[in-house]
C-alpha positions in Angstrom: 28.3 -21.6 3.7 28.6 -18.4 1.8 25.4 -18.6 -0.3 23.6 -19.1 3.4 25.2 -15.6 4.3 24.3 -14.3 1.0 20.5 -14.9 1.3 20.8 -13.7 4.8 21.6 -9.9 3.2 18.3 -9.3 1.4 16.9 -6.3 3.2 15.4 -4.3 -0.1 11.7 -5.2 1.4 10.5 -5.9 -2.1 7.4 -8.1 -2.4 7.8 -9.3 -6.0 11.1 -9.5 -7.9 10.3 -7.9 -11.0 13.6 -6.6 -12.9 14.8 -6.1 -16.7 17.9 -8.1 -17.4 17.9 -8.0 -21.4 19.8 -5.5 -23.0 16.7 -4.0 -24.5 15.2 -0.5 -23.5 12.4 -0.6 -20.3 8.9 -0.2 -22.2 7.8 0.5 -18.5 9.9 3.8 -17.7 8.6 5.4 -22.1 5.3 7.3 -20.6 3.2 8.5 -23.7 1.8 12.0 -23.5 -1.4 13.4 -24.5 -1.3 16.1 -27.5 -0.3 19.1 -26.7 -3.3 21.9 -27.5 -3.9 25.6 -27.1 -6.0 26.2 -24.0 -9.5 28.1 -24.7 -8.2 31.1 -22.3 -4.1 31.5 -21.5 -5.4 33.3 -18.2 -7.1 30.0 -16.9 -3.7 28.4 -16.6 -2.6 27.3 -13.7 1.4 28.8 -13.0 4.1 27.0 -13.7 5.2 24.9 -11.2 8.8 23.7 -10.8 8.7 20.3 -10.7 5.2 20.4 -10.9 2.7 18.4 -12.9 2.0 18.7 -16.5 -1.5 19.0 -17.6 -0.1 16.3 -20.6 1.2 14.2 -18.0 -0.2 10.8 -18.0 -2.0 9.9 -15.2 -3.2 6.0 -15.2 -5.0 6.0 -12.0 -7.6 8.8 -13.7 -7.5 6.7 -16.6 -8.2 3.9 -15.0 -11.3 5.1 -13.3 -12.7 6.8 -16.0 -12.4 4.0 -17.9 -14.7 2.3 -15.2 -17.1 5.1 -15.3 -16.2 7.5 -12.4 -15.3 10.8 -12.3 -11.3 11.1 -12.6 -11.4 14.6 -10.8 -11.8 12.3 -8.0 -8.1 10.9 -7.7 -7.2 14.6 -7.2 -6.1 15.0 -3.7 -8.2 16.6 -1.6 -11.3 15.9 -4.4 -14.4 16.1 -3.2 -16.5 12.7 -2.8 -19.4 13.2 -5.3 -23.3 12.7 -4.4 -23.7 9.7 -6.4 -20.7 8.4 -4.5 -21.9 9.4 -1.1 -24.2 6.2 -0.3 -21.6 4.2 -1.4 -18.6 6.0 0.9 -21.1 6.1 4.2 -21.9 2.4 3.5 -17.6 1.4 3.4 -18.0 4.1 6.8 -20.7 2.5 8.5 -18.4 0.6 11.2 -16.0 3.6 11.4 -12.6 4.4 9.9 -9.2 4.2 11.4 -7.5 7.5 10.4 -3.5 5.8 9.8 -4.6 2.6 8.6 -3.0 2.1 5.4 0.4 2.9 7.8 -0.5 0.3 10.7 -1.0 -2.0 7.6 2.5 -1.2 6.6 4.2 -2.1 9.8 1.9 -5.1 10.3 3.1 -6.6 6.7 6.9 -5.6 7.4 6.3 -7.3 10.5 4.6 -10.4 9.2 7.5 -10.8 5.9 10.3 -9.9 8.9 9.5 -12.9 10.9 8.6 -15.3 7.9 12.3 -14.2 6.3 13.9 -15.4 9.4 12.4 -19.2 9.4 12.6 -19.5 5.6 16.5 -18.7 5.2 16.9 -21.5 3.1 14.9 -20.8 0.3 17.1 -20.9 -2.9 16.3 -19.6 -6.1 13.9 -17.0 -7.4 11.1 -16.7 -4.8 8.2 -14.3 -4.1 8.2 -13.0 -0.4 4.9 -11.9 -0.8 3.4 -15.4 -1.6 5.7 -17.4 0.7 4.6 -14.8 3.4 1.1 -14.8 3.2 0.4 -18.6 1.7 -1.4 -20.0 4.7 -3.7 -17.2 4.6 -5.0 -17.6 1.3 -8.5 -18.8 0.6 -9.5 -22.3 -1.5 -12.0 -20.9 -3.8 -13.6 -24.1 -4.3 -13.6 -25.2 -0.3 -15.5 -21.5 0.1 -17.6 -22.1 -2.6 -19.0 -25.0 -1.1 -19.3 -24.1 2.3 -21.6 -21.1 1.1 -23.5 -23.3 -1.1 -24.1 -25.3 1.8 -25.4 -22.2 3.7 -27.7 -21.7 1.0 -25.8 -18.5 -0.3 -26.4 -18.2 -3.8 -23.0 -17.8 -5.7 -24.3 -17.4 -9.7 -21.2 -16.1 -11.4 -18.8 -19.3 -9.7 -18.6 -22.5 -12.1 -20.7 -25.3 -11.2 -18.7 -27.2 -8.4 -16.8 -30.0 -9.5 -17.3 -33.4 -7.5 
């Protein structure tokens, strides 16, 4: 009876259950910094900022897309969408854009992991919300596969289909 009560009480609205239980340090929370180097001109500095960013902080999402080939200025709040980027952003625009949707998302999936919690109370040992959520809504790649094949729709970079 108690360990029914007990999985009754998780509220933390965590998808995955990702944690460090060894006794070791965190590798995830030791952030390396780029070299520190004497700017060109001191009076192009930005102030100082409390609590402010660094301009040796890390920041993986710039890295990230440079690494792909953008422009990292572009993950800067506020950025400017660049002209090369311009067909791209009017073709993602073409059917309009909802202004809060990344928030009606939010309450949609809180929603959606709300009312699966409820059915699945049962549901001992380590689970994944996320997956037991959304399973029946994921896709068979090999069941799509086919059915575009069958449509003619030429899929070159899927593996041959097994029969």
């Amino acid at each position: 009876m108690s360990l029914a009560i007990a999985a009754c009480g998780r509220s933390d609205g965590a998808l995955t259950r990702i944690k460090n239980d060894g006794n070791g340090p965190d590798e995830f929370t030791v952030l390396p910094t780029a070299p520190l180097q004497a700017p060109e001109s001191y009076g192009t500095l930005p102030p100082p900022t409390p609590g402010g960013a660094n301009l040796v902080d890390p920041n993986p999402h710039a890295a990230g897309v440079a690494a792909l080939g953008g422009n990292p200025a572009a993950t800067v709040a506020g950025g400017q969408i660049s002209a090369s980027d311009g067909g791209l952003v009017n073709h993602a625009n073409r059917f309009g854009v909802l202004p809060g949707v990344r928030r009606e998302l939010a309450v949609e999936d809180a929603e959606v992991r709300r009312r699966h919690g409820r059915v699945n109370i049962f549901n001992i040992g380590p689970n994944d919300d996320y997956t037991s959520a959304y399973k029946r809504q994921w896709l068979d790649a090999r069941e799509e596969q086919r059915r575009l094949m069958q449509r003619g729709v030429v899929t070159p970079s899927a593996p041959p289909p097994s029969n």
